[in-house]
Backbone as numpy.savetxt, mean C-alpha at the origin, in Angstrom:
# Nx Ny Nz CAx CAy CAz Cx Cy Cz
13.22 -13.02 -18.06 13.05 -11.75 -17.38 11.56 -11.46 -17.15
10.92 -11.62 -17.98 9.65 -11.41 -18.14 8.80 -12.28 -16.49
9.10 -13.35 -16.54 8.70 -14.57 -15.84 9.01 -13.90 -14.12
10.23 -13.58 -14.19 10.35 -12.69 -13.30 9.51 -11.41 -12.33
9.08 -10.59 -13.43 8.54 -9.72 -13.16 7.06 -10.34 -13.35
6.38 -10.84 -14.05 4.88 -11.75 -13.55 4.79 -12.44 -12.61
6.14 -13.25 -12.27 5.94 -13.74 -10.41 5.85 -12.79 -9.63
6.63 -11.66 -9.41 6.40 -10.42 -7.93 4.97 -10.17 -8.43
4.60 -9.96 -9.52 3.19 -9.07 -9.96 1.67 -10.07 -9.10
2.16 -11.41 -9.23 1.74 -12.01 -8.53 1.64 -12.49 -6.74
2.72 -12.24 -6.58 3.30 -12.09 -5.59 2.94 -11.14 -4.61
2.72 -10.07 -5.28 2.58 -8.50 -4.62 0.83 -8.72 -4.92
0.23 -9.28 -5.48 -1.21 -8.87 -5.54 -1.70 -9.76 -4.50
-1.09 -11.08 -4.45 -1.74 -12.06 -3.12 -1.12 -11.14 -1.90
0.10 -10.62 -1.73 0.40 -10.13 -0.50 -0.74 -8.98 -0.15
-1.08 -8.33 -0.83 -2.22 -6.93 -0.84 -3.18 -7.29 -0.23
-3.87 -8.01 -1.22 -4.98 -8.98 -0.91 -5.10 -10.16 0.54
-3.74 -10.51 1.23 -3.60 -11.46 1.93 -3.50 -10.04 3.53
-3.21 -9.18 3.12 -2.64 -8.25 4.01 -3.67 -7.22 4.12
-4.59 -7.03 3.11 -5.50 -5.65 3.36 -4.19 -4.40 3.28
-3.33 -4.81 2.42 -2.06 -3.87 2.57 -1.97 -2.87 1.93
-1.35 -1.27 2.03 -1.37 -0.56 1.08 -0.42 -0.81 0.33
-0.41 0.44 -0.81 0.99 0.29 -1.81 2.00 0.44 -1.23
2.20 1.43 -0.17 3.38 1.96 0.62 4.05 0.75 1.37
3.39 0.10 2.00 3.48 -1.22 2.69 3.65 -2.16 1.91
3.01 -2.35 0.79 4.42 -3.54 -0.13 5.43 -3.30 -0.52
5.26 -1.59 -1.50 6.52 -1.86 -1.54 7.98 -1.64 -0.44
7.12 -1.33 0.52 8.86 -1.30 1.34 9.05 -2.66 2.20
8.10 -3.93 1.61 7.71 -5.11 2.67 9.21 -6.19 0.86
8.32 -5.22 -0.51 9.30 -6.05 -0.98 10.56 -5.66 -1.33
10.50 -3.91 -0.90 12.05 -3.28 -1.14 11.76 -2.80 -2.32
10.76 -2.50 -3.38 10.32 -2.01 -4.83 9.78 -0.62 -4.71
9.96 0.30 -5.52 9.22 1.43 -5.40 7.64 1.55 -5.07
7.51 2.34 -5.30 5.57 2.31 -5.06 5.46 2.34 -6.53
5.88 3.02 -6.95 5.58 3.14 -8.76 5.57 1.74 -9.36
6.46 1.03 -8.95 6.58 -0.61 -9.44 5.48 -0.95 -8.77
5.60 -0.85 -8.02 4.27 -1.51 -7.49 2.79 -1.45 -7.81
2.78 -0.19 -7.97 1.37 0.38 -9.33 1.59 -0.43 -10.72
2.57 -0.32 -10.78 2.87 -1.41 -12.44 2.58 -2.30 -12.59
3.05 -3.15 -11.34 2.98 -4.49 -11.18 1.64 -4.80 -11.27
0.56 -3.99 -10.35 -0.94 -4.54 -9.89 -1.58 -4.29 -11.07
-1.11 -2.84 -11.35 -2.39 -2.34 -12.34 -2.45 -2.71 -14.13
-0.89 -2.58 -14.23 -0.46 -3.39 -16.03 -0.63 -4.80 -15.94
0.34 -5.23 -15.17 0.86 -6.63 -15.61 0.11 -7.59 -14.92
-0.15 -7.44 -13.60 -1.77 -8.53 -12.95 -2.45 -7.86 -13.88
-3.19 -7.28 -14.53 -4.38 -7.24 -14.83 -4.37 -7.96 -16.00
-3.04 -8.28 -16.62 -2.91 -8.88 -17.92 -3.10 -10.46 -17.39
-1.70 -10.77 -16.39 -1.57 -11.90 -16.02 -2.71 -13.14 -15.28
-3.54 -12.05 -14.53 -4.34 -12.78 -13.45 -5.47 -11.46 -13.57
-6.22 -12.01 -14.61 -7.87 -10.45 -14.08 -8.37 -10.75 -12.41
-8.52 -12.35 -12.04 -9.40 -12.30 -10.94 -8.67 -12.36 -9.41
-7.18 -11.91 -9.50 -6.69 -11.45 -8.47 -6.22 -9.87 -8.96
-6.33 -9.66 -9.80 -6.43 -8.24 -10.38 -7.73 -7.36 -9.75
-8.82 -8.01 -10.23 -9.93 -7.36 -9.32 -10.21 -7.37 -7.87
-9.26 -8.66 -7.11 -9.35 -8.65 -5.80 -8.60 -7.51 -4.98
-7.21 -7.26 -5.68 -6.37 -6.25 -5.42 -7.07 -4.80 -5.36
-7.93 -4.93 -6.81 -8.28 -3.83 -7.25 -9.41 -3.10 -5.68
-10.04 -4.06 -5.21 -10.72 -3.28 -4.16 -10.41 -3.08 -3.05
-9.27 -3.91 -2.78 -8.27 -3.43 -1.73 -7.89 -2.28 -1.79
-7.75 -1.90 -2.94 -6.87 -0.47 -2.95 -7.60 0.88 -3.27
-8.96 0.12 -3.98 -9.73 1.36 -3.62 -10.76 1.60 -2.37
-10.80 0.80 -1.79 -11.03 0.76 0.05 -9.83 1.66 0.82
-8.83 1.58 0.31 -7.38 2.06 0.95 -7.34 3.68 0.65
-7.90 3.98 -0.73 -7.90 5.18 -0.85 -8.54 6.09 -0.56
-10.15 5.18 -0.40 -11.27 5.83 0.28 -10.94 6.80 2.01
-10.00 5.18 2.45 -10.21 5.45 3.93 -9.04 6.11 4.00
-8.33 6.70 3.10 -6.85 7.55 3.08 -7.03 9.02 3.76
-7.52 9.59 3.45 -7.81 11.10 4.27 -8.46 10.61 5.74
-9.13 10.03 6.25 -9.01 9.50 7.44 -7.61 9.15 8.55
-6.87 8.17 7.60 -5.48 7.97 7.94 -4.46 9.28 8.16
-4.80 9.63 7.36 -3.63 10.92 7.38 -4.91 12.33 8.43
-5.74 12.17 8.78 -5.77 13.23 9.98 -5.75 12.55 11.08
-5.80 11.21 11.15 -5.59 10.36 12.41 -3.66 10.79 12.52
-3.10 10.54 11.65 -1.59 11.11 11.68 -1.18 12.44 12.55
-2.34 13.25 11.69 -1.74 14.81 11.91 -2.25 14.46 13.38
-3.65 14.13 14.04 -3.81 14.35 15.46 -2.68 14.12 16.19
-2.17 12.94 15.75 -1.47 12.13 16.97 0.20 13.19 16.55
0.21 13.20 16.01 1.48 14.34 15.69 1.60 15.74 16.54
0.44 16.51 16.62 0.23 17.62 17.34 0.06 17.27 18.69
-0.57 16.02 19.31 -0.35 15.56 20.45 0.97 14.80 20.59
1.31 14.35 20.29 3.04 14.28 20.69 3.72 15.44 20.82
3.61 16.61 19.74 4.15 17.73 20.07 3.75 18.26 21.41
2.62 18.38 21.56 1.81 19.42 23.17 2.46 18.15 24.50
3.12 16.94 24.24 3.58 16.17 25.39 4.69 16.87 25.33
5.70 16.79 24.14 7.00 17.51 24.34 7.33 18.16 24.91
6.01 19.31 24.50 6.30 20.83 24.75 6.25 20.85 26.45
4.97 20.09 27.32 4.95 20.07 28.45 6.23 19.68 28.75
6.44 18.64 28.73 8.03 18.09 29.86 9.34 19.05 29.39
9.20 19.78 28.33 10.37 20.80 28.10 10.03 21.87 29.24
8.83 22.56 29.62 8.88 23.23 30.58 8.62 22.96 31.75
C-alpha cells in the first residue's frame, strides 16, 4: 500500500514539474483531491525524493505568487462575458 501511494507522490511531482501545473490541475488530471495532492508533494515527496520535492516546491510557489493575477484575469473575462450577454439579450 505504501509503494502505492510513493509512486502517485512521485508521479504527481514529475507531472507538476513536467507541466508548470497547479494543484487544481493535477488533481483533477489524476482524479485525487487537492488535499491528496498537498500530501502527496508536501509529506511524502519530501520524504521520498527531497530533489524533486524542491523542484515541485517552486513550481508551486511561482503558482501562488502569480494566483491573484489569475483570478482577476477570471473576474475580467467573467464581467465581459456578462456585458456580451447582456447586449444580445437586448
Amino acid at each position: 500500500m505504501d509503494y502505492i501511494l510513493e509512486e502517485r507522490a512521485v508521479r504527481l511531482g514529475e507531472y507538476i514539474v513536467e507541466n508548470r501545473a497547479t494543484v487544481r490541475s493535477a488533481a483533477k488530471q489524476f482524479g485525487i483531491s487537492k488535499s491528496t495532492v498537498h500530501a502527496d508533494v508536501s509529506e511524502r515527496l519530501k520524504r521520498i525524493n527531497p530533489a524533486l520535492y524542491k523542484e515541485v516546491r517552486k513550481v508551486l510557489d511561482t503558482n501562488k505568487a502569480q494566483r491573484h493575477y489569475r483570478g482577476g484575469i477570471a473576474t475580467r473575462e467573467k464581467y465581459k462575458r456578462l456585458k456580451t450577454q447582456k447586449k444580445r439579450g437586448n
